[in-house]
N, C-alpha and C positions, 0 to 999 in steps of 0.2 A: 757807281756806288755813291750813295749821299752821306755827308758827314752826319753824328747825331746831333739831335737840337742841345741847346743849352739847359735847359729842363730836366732832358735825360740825363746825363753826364753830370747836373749838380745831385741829380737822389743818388744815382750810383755811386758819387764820391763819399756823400755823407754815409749810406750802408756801408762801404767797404772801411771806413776811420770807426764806426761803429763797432762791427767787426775786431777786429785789431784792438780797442777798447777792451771792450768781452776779456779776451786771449790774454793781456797783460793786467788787468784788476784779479786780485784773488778772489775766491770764492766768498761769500758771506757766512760765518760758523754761528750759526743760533743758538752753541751750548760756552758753556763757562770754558772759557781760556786757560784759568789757571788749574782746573781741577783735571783729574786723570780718567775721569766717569763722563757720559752724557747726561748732568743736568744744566737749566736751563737761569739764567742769572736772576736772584731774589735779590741779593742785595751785593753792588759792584764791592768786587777786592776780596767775597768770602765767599766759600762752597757752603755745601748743605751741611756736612760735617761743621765746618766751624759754627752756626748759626744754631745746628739743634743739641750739639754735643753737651754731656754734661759741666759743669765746671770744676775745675779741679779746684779741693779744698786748700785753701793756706794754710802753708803750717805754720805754727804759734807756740811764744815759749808760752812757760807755768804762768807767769808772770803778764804776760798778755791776756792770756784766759782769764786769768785773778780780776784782773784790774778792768779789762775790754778796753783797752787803752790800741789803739791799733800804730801810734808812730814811732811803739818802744820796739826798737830795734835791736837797737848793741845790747850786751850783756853778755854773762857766761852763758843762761841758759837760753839762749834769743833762739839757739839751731840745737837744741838737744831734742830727740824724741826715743822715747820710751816703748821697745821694742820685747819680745818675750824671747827667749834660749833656742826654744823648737822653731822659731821663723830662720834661725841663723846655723843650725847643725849643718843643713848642706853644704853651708861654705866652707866650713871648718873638717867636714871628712874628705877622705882621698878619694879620689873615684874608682881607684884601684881594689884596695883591700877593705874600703867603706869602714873605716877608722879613723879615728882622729889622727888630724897629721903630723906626722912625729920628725925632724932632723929636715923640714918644709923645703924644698926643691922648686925653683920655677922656669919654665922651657921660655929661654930669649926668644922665640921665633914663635909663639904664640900667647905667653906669660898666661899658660893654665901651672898651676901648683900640685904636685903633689908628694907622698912620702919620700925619704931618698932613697932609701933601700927599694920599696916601690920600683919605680921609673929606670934605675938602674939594672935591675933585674931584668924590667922589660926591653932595654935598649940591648941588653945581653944576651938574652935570649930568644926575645922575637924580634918583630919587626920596628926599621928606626924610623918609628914615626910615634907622634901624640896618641896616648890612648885616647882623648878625649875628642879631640877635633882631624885626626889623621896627617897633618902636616909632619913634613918628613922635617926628621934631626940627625943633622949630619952626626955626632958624635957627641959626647958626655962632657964636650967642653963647651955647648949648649947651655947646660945647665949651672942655675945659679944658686946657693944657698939662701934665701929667706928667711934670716932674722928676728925681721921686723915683722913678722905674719908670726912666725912661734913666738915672741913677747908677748905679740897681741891674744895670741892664743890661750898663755900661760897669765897674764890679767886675766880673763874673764871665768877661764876654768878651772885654773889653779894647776894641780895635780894631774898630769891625762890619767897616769894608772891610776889611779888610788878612784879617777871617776869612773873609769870603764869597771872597773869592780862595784862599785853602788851601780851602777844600769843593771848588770848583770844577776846583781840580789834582786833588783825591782824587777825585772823580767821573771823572773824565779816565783816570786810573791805573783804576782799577776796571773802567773800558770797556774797556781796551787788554789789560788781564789778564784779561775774560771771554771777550771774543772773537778774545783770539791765536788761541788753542787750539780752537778750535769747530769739531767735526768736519763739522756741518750745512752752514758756511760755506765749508768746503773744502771739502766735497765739490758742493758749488753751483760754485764756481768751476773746479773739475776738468770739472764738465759740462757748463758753457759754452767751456771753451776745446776741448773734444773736437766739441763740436758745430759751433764755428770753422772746425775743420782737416776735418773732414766737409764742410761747405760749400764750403772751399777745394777739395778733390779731386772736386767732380760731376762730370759730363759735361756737356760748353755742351748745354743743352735746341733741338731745332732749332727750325725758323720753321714756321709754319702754312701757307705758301705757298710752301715750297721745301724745301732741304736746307741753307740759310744758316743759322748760329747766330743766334738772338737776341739783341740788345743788353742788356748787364744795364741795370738799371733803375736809375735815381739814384739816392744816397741820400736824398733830401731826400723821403717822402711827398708832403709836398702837392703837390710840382712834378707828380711821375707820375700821382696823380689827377686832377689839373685839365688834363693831356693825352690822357685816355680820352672815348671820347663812347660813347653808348648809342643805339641806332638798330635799327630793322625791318626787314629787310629781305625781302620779301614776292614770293611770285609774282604775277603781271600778271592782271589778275579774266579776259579774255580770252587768255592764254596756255595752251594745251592740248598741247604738245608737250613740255616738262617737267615734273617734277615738283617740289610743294615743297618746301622746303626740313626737315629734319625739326625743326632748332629755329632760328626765326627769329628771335628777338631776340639781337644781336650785342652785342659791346663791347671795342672796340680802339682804336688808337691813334689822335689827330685827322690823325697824318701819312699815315692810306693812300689809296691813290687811287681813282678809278673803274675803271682796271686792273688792280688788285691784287684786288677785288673779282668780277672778271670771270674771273680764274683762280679765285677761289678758288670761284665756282660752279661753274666746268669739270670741278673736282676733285671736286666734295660730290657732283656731279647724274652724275657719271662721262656728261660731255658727248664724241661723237667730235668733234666738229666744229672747226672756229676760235674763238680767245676772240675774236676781234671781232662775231662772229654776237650777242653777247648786247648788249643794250641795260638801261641804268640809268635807271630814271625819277623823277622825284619829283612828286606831287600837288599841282597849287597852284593855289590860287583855283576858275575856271571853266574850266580846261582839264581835258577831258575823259581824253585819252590821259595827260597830265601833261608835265612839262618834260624832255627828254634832257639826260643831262648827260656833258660831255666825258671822257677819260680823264685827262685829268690835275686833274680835281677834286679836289680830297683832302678827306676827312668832314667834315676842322673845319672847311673853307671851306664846305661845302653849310650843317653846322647854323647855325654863325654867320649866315650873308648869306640862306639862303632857310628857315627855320624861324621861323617867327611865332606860335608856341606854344609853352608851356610845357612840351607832352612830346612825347618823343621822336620823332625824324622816322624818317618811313617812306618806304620806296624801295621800290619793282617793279622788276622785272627779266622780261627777252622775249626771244625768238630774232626774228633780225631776217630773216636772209637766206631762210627757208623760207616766211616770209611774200609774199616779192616775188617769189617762182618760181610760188606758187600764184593771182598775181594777174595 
C-alpha cells in the first residue's frame, strides 16, 4: 500500500476543519431578534409594531393646553384628568350583587373588592374561592376591611342610598318615556280590544243534540277540564242492523246522560225508529252481553262508580226492540 500524496491529505484536512466549522457556528436568523413574529429588520433595535404604531397622546394639565407651554410640569393640576361617572361605575359595583359597594371587603390573596355581607355569604355558603378570579380563600381571616375605597366612594357619590333611589326614579322615567309612545304596544292593544268586541258580536254556537244554544263555558280552565270525560263509544260485536259509528271516540261533558246519547245515535246512524229501541251497555268483568245502563245515568257517574281502569271507558250500543220481534 502507498502512502497518500501531500496534496490529498492537505484538501481532506481543510474539508474536514471545515466541517466541524459548519457543526459549531450557529445558524444565520434573517428575522428580527428581538421581536416574537417573523419580520424582517427595517430599522436595528425596533419591530414593526414600534415603527408603525400609533403614538400615544400626552397628557397635559388645563394649564399647558391654555398656555402650549410644554415644560410646565409641577403644579396641582399638571396630572388631573377629567373623567365622566359611567367610565368609573364598574369599579365602584360589587361583582356580586352589581351594587354599589357597601362595608368594601378586599381578598389578601388577590386584592379583588367587594361587598362584606357579599363575600361572606359566599365563603359560607359556597365555595372558598374568589367569585371573580377563582383563587381559593383559605378562611374569612383572608379578608380585609377597605376604608379607604368607602371614603373614596362616599367623596364622589355622597349618599349610596339616597343615589340608588334617584337611579331607580330615572330608570322608571325612562320606561314610561319609551313605552308611552310605542306603536307595537298600541297597536297590540287595539287588536286585542277589536278581537273582544268580535267575540262579543258571535252567534250563540248551537248544541250537538238539538237547536238549544250552548252554555258558555266558565272562565276558570281547570274547572271545564276536569268536567270533560273521554270515552268509546262502540257498536255491540253482535249488533248487525246498524252501522258504526264513523269516529267513535267521544268527549263531552260528565253532565250527559244515557238519553242524550241515545238521540244523539238516532241522529249520526239517521235511525227511523224510537230512541228507546237503542240500548247502552258497558263491559264488565264476566258478563258477557255487559251491564245496561238506565237513562238517567250521566258519563261522570258511569266512569267514576264502574271504570276500574286507567283508560277510558267503552260502551256498546244495540237496537233492542228488532231483536225481540225476531225471537
Amino acid at each position: 500500500q502507498h502512502a497518500p500524496s501531500t496534496r490529498t491529505r492537505t484538501t481532506y484536512q481543510h474539508k474536514q476543519e471545515r466541517d466541524m466549522a459548519d457543526d459549531i457556528a450557529p445558524p444565520h436568523n434573517p428575522y428580527n431578534p428581538i421581536s416574537q413574529w417573523k419580520e424582517h429588520v427595517e430599522l436595528p433595535g425596533l419591530t414593526l409594531f414600534d415603527i408603525h404604531r400609533k403614538p400615544r397622546e400626552v397628557i397635559v394639565s388645563d394649564k399647558q393646553a391654555a398656555t402650549g407651554d410644554e415644560n410646565i410640569v409641577s403644579g396641582e393640576n399638571s396630572t388631573l384628568m377629567k373623567l365622566p361617572l359611567k367610565k368609573l361605575n364598574s369599579e365602584f359595583h360589587c361583582p356580586i350583587c352589581l351594587e354599589y359597594m357597601k362595608k368594601t371587603q378586599i381578598v389578601m390573596e388577590c386584592l379583588h373588592r367587594f361587598c362584606g355581607n357579599c363575600i361572606e355569604k359566599c365563603l359560607r355558603l359556597g365555595k372558598k374561592e374568589c367569585p371573580s378570579c377563582r383563587i381559593h380563600i383559605p378562611s374569612r381571616r383572608s379578608l380585609r376591611p377597605d376604608t379607604n375605597f368607602d371614603n373614596l366612594l362616599a367623596s364622589i357619590y355622597g349618599d349610596i342610598n339616597k343615589l340608588e333611589q334617584m337611579e331607580e326614579k330615572q330608570i322608571e322615567l325612562v320606561n314610561k318615556r319609551k313605552y308611552m309612545n310605542n306603536a307595537y304596544a298600541e297597536s297590540r292593544a287595539r287588536g286585542i280590544m277589536q278581537q273582544a268586541t268580535r267575540r262579543g258580536n258571535k252567534k250563540p254556537n248551537l248544541g250537538r243534540f238539538g237547536n238549544q244554544p250552548q252554555p258558555k263555558p266558565s272562565s276558570e280552565g281547570d274547572a271545564s277540564e276536569s268536567q270533560l270525560v273521554n270515552f268509546v263509544l262502540r257498536r255491540h260485536p253482535q249488533e248487525r242492523l246498524v252501522c258504526r259509528l264513523r269516529r267513535e271516540y267521544l268527549r263531552t261533558s260528565s253532565d250527559i246522560t244515557m238519553l242524550s246519547l241515545k238521540k244523539f245515535l238516532k241522529i249520526k246512524l239517521s235511525y227511523e225508529g224510537d230512541v228507546s229501541d237503542f240500548q247502552v251497555l258497558i263491559p264488565l268483568g264476566e258478563e258477557k252481553n255487559g251491564v245496561i245502563l238506565d237513562d238517567d245515568y250521566s258519563i261522570g257517574y258511569v266512569h267514576n262508580e264502574m271504570n276500574n281502569t286507567d283508560h277510558d271507558i267503552v260502551l256498546h250500543y244495540r237496537i233492542l226492540h228488532k231483536q225481540k220481534q225476531t225471537t
